[in-house]
N, C-alpha and C positions, 0 to 999 in steps of 0.2 A: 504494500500500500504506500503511495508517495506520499510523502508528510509526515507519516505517521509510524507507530510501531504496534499497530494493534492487531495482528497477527501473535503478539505473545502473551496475551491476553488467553489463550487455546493451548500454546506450544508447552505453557508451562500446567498444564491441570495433570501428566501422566508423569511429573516429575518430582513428585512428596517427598521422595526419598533424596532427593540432592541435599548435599551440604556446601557445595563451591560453587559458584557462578561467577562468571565474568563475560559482559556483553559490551562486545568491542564496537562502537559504531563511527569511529575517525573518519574524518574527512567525509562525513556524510552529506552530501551539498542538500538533498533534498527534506532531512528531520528538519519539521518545523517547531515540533508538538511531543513532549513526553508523557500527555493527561494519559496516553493508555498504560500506564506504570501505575497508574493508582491503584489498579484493581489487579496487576500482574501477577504479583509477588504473594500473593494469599492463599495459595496451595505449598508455597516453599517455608511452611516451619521449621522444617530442622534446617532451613540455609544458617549456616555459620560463617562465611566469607564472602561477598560479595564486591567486585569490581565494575563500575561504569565507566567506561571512558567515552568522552562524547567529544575527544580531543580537533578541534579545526571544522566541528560543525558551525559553518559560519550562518546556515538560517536558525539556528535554535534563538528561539527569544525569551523562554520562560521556563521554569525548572519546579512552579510552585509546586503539583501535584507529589513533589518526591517524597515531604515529610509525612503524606498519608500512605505509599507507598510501601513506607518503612516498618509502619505499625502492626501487622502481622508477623512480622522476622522477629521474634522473639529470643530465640537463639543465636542471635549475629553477634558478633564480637568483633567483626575487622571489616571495615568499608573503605573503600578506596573510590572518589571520584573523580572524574579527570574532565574540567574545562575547558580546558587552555585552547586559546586562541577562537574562543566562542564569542566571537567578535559583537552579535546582537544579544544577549544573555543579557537581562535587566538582574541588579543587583539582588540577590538573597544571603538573609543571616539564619544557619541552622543551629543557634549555640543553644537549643534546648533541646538535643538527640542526646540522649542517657548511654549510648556505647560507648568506643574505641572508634575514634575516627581519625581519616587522614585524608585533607582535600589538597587537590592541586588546580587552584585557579590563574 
C-alpha cells in the first residue's frame, strides 16, 4: 500500500510467539503515515526487542500514533528508533515511556 504500512496490521496476528522484531523501512520515499502501528503490535506480547528505523524517510511527517502503539508490549525492554534525516517529522517528546530506550534522531 503507498503511504502506508497497513499490511502489518494482518502480517503480524500469526506471530504471538516473536520476541525480536526489527522493521527496516530506510529511504522509504513513499511512508507518509505510521497510524497503522497503533493497532500492529497487539498480538506481539512477548516482543522483548524491538527496532524501527525509518532512517531518510523524507515524506514521514508524524510519529504520534507510536506511544499507543507501545502499550501492548509489555514485555519490551530495548527499543531502538531510528529518524535521522526525516526531514518533515514534526517534533515529538516520549519522556513518559517507562522502559529502556535508545532514540537516534
Amino acid at each position: 500500500v503507498h503511504g502506508s504500512i497497513q499490511a502489518l496490521d494482518k502480517a503480524f496476528q500469526p506471530l504471538r510467539k516473536l520476541t525480536s522484531l526489527t522493521l527496516n523501512f530506510i529511504d522509504c520515499d513513499q511512508l507518509t503515515s505510521i497510524q497503522s502501528l497503533e493497532n500492529a503490535f497487539q498480538p506481539l506480547d512477548n516482543l522483548t526487542t524491538l527496532t524501527l528505523d525509518f532512517g531518510n524517510c523524507k515524506q514521514l511527517a508524524s510519529i504520534q500514533p507510536l506511544d499507543k502503539a507501545f502499550q501492548p508490549l509489555r514485555n519490551l525492554t530495548s527499543l531502538t528508533i531510528d529518524f535521522s534525516q526525516c526531514d518533515h517529522l514534526e517534533a515529538v517528546s516520549y519522556t513518559h515511556l517507562t522502559l529502556p530506550t535508545i532514540y537516534s534522531v
